[in-house]
C-alpha positions in Angstrom: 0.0 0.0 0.0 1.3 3.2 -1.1 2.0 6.2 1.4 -0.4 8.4 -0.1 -3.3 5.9 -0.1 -6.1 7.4 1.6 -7.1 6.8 5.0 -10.7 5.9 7.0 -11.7 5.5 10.6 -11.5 2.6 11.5 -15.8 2.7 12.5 -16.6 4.3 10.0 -15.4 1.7 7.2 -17.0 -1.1 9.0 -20.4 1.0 8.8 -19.9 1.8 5.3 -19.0 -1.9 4.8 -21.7 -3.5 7.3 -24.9 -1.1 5.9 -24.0 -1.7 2.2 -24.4 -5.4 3.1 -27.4 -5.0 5.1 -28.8 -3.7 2.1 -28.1 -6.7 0.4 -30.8 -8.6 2.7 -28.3 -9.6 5.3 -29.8 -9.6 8.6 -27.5 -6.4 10.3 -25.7 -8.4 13.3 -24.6 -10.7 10.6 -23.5 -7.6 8.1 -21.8 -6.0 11.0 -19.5 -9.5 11.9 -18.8 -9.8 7.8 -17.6 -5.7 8.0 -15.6 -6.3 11.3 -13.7 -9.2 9.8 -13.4 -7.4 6.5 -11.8 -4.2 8.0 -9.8 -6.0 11.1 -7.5 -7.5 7.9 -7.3 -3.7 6.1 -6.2 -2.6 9.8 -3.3 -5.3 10.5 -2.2 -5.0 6.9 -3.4 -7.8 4.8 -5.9 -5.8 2.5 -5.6 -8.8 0.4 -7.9 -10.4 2.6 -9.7 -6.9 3.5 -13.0 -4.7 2.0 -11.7 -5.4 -1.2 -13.3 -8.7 -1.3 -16.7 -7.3 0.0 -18.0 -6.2 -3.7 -17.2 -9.9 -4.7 -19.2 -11.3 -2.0 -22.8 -9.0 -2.6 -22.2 -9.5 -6.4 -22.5 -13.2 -5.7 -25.4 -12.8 -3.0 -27.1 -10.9 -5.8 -26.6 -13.7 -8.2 -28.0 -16.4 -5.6 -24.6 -17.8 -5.2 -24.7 -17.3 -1.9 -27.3 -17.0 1.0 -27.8 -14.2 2.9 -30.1 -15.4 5.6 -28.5 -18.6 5.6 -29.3 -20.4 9.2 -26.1 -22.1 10.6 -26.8 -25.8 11.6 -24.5 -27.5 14.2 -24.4 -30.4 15.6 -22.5 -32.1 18.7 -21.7 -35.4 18.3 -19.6 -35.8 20.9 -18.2 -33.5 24.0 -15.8 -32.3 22.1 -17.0 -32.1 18.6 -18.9 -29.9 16.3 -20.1 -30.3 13.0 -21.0 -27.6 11.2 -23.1 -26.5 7.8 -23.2 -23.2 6.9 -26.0 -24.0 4.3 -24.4 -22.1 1.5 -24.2 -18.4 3.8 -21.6 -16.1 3.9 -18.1 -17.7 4.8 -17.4 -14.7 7.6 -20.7 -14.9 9.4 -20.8 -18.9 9.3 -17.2 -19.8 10.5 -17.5 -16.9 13.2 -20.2 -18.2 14.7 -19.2 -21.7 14.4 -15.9 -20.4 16.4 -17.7 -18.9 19.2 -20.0 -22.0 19.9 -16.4 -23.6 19.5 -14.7 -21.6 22.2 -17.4 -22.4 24.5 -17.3 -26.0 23.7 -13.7 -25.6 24.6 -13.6 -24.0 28.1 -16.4 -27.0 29.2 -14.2 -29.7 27.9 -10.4 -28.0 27.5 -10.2 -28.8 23.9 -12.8 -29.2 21.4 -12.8 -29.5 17.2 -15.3 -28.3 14.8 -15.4 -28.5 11.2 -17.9 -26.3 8.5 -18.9 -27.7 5.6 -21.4 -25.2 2.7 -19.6 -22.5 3.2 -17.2 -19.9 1.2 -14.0 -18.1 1.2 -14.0 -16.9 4.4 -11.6 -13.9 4.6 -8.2 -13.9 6.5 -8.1 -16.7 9.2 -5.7 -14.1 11.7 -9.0 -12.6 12.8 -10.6 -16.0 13.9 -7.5 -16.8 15.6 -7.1 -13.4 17.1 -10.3 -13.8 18.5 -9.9 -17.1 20.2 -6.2 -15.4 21.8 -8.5 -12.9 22.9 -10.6 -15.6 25.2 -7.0 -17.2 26.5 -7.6 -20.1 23.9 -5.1 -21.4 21.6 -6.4 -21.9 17.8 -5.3 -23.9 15.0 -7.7 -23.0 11.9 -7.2 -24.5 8.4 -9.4 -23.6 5.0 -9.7 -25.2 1.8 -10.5 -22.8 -1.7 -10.9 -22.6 -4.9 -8.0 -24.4 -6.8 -5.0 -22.5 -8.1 -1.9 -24.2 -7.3 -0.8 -27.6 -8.6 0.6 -30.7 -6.7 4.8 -30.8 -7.4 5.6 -32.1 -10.5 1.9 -30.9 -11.6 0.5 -28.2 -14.0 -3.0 -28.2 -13.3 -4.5 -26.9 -9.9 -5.5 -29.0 -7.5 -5.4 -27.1 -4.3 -6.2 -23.3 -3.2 -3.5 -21.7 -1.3 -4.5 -23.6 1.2 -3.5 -21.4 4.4 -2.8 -22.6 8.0 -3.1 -20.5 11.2 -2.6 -20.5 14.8 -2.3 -18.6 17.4 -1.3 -18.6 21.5 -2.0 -15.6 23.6 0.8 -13.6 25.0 0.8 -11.1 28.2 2.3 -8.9 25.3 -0.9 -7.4 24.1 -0.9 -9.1 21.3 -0.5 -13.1 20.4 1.8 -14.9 18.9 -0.1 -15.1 15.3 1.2 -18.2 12.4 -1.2 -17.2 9.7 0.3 -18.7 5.9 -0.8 -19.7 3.0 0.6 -23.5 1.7 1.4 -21.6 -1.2 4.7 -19.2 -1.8 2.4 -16.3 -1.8 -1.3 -15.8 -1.2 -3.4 -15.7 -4.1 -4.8 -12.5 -3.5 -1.6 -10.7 -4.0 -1.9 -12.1 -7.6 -5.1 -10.4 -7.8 -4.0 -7.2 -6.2 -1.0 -6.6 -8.8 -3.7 -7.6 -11.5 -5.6 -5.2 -10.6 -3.2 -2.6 -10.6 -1.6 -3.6 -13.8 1.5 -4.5 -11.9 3.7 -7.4 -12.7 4.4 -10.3 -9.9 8.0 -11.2 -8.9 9.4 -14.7 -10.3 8.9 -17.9 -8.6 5.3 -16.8 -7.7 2.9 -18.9 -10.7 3.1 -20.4 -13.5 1.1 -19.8 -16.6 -1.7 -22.2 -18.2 0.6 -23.6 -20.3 2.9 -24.8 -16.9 5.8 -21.9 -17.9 7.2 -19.3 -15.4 5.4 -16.3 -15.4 5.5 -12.6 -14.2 2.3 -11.2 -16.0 -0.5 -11.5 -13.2 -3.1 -12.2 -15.6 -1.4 -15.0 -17.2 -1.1 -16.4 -13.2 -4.6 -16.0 -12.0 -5.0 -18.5 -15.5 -2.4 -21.0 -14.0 -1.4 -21.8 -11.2 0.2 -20.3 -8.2 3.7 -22.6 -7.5 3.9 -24.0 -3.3 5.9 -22.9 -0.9 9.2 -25.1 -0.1 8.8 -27.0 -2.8 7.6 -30.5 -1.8 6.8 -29.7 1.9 4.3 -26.7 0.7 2.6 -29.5 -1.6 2.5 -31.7 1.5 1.0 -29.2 3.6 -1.2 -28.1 1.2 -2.6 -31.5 0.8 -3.0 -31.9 4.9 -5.3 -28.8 4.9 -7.4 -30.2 2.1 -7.8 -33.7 4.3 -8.8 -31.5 7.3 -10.9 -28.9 5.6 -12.3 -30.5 2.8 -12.6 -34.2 3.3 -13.5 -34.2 6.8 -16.2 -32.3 6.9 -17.5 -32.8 3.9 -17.1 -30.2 1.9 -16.2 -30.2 -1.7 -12.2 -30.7 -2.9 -10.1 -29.8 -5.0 -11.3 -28.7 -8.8 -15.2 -29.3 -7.4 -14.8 -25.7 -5.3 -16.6 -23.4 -7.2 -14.3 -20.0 -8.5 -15.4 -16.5 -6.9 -14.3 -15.2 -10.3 -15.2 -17.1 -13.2 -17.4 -19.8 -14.2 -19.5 -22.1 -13.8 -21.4 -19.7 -11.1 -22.5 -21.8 -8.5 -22.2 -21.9 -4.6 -18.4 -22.4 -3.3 -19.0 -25.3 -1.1 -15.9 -24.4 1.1 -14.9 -26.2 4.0 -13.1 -25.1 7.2 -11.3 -27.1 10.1 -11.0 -25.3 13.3 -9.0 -26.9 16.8 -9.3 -24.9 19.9 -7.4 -25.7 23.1 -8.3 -24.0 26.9 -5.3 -23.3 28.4 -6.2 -23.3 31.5 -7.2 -27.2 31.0 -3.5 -27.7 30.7 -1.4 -25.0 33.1 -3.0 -22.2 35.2 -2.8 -19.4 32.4 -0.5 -17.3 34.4 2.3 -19.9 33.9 1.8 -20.0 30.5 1.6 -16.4 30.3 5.0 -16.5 31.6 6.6 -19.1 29.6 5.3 -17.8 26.7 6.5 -14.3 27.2 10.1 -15.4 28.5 10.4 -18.2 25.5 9.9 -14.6 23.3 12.1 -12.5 25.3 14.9 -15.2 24.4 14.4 -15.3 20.9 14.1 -11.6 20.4 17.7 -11.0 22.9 19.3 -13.9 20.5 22.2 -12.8 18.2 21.3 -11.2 15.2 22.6 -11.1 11.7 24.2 -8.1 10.1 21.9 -5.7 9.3 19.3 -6.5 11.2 17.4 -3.8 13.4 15.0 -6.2 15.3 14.2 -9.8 15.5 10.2 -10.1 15.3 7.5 -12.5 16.0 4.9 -13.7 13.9 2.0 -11.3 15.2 4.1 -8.9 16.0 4.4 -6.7 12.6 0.8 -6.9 12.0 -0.2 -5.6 15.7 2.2 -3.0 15.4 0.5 -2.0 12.2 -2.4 -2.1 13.6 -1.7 0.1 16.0 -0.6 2.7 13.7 -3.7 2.8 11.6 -6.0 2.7 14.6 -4.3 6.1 15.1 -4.0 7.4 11.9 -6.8 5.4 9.7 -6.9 2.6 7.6 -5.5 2.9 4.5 -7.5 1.7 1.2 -6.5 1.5 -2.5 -8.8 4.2 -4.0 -9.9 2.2 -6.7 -11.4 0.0 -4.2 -13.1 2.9 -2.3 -14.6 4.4 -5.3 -16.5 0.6 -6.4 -17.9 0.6 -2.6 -18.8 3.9 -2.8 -20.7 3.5 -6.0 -22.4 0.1 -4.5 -23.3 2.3 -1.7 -25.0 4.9 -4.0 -26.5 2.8 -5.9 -28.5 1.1 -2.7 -28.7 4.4 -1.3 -26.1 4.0 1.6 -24.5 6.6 3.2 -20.7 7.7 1.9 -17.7 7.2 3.6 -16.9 9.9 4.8 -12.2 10.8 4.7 -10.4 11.4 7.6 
C-alpha cells in the first residue's frame, strides 16, 4: 500500500461496509461481523484479505450464489466435537459463529474440534485466531479454496493456497499469530498486482501452459507454485484432508471459483481446533513461559543488518496500532467501487479522515 493511499476510521469503514451489506438482505448483526472481519485485515495489513473482497461477495449474494439469511446448523456429536453447515451463507458470518460455539465448547471440555462444511472463502483466518487469543484459547484454523496451485511435479490446480493459522495468547498485548498460505504467496496478492496492472515477482505462478510467469493475468489462469517446494505440496494436501474431506465439503477442482465460471455456490470447508489453556497450566504460567520463551528469541544474536528480531504477530499488531491512530488505508480504486455500491443502494458515503 502506497503512502499516499487514503485513510478511513476505522468505525466508520466497518459501517460503510456493514450497511451496504445489510442492504443486500443480510440480517444487520450478521452484516456488522462480515464488515468487522473485512476491516480488522485492512487494519493489520493484509488488504488482500480486506474490504476489497466485499464487492465480490454482494455480487455473488445478488446472483443467488450465496445465502444471505442462511441459518447455521450445528451439531454435537460428541463433547468435544462440532459439525457444522453453513447452508451455502456467507463464509465470515458462518465460520465466526461456528468459532464462538467452539470456544465455548472448549472451556467446558479444555479442547474441542469443529469442522464447516457449505460455506465460502471466508476472509483472513488471523481474525478468527485473534479472536480465540483474545478468550485465553489457543487456535489452530485451516481452509480449503478454490483451486489455483498444482501438486509438485503438476501443471494443473488441485489445491487453493491452502493457508494454515494458529495462534497462542501472549501477556504482550498481542498473540503470537502463524497465519500462511501453503502456497509461496497468497493468491490474492496475484489479484492485487492484477488489478493494478502490476507485474508479480518470479517464482510466484506459473502460466496455463505450466511456464514461469510474471504477468498477473497470465497467473490468475495457471497456477500459483507451493511454498518449499515438496513440503508446501505436503502441507497443502494436509489442509485439504482437514478442511475439505473431513467435513464434507467439496475438494479440489469441485470448489466453485469466486471469479469465473460455472457460477455456482463455493462449497468451502473449514477445520477449526481450539485448546483451553487453563485445562493444561493455570494461564498465568503459560503467560510466563510464553513471554520469556519470546524474550529469548528476540535478545538472540542477530545477523548483520538487522534492526529487530520479530514474532509472527508482532508486525501486523504494530501495524495495527498505527492505523488505529492514523486510519486505515485503502487503494482508492477499491473505495470508489464501494462507494458507488453504496450509491447505488442508497447507503451513506464514507466519509475521509
Amino acid at each position: 500500500m502506497h503512502e499516499q493511499t487514503p485513510r478511513y476510521d476505522v468505525a466508520a469503514l466497518q459501517r460503510l461496509c456493514a450497511d451496504l451489506t445489510h442492504a443486500y438482505s443480510v440480517p444487520q448483526a450478521d452484516a456488522a461481523l462480515l464488515a468487522e472481519v473485512l476491516v480488522d485485515a485492512d487494519l493489520h495489513g493484509r488488504s488482500t484479505h480486506g474490504v476489497s473482497r466485499l464487492p465480490v461477495y454482494l455480487a455473488r449474494i445478488d446472483k443467488g450464489l450465496v445465502d444471505p439469511q442462511a441459518e447455521l446448523l450445528l451439531e454435537r456429536t460428541r463433547a468435544g466435537v462440532l459439525l457444522a453447515d453453513a447452508a451455502g451463507g456467507i463464509g465470515q458470518v458462518q465460520a465466526g459463529k461456528t468459532l464462538d460455539a467452539l470456544l465455548d465448547m472448549a472451556r467446558e471440555n479444555g479442547t474441542a474440534a469443529a469442522v464447516v462444511r457449505g460455506s465460502q472463502h471466508c476472509g483472513s483466518l488471523a481474525w478468527y485466531c485473534n479472536r480465540a487469543a483474545a478468550r485465553g484459547m489457543i487456535l489452530f484454523a485451516t481452509t480449503n479454496c478454490e483451486p489455483s496451485m498444482a501438486p509438485t511435479g503438476g501443471a494443473e490446480p488441485m489445491f487453493g493456497t491452502n493457508p494454515i493459522a494458529a495462534s497462542f495468547p501472549t501477556g504482550l498485548g498481542w498473540p503470537v499469530a502463524i497465519d500462511l498460505a501453503t502456497s509461496v504467496v497468497a493468491r490474492g496478492n496475484i489479484i492485487a498486482a492484477n488489478r493494478r496492472g502490476e507485474p508479480i515477482p518470479e517464482g510466484w505462478a506459473l502460466d496455463a501452459d505450466g511456464r514461469p510467469t510474471t504477468d498477473a493475468g497470465a497467473a490468475l489462469l495457471g497456477t500459483v507454485l507451493t511454498m518449499a517446494g515438496h513440503k508446501g505440496y505436503a502441507l497443502a494436501l494436509m489442509v485439504e484432508l482437514f478442511s475439505g474431506v473431513l467435513s464434507g465439503a467439496s475438494v479440489s477442482a469441485d470448489i466453485a471459483s469466486m471469479y469465473a465460471g460455472p457460477e455456482r455456490p463455493q462449497d468451502v470447508g473449514h477445520f477449526f481446533h481450539a485448546m483451553d489453556i487453563a485445562a493444561f497450566m493455570e494461564p498465568a504460567e503459560f503467560t510466563s513461559r510464553i513471554d520469556s520463551l519470546i524474550e529469548r528469541i528476540k535478545s538472540g544474536a542477530r545477523r548483520d543488518g538487522v534492526a529487530e528480531i520479530l514474532i509472527p504477530g508482532e508486525r501486523a499488531a504494530r501495524t495495527a496500532a498505527r492505523n488505529r491512530e492514523h486510519g486505515v488505508p485503502v487503494d482508492p480504486g477499491v473505495v470508489a467501487t464501494l462507494r458507488a455500491m453504496a450509491k447505488d443502494r442508497g447507503v451513506a458515503d464514507l466519509p475521509s479522515l
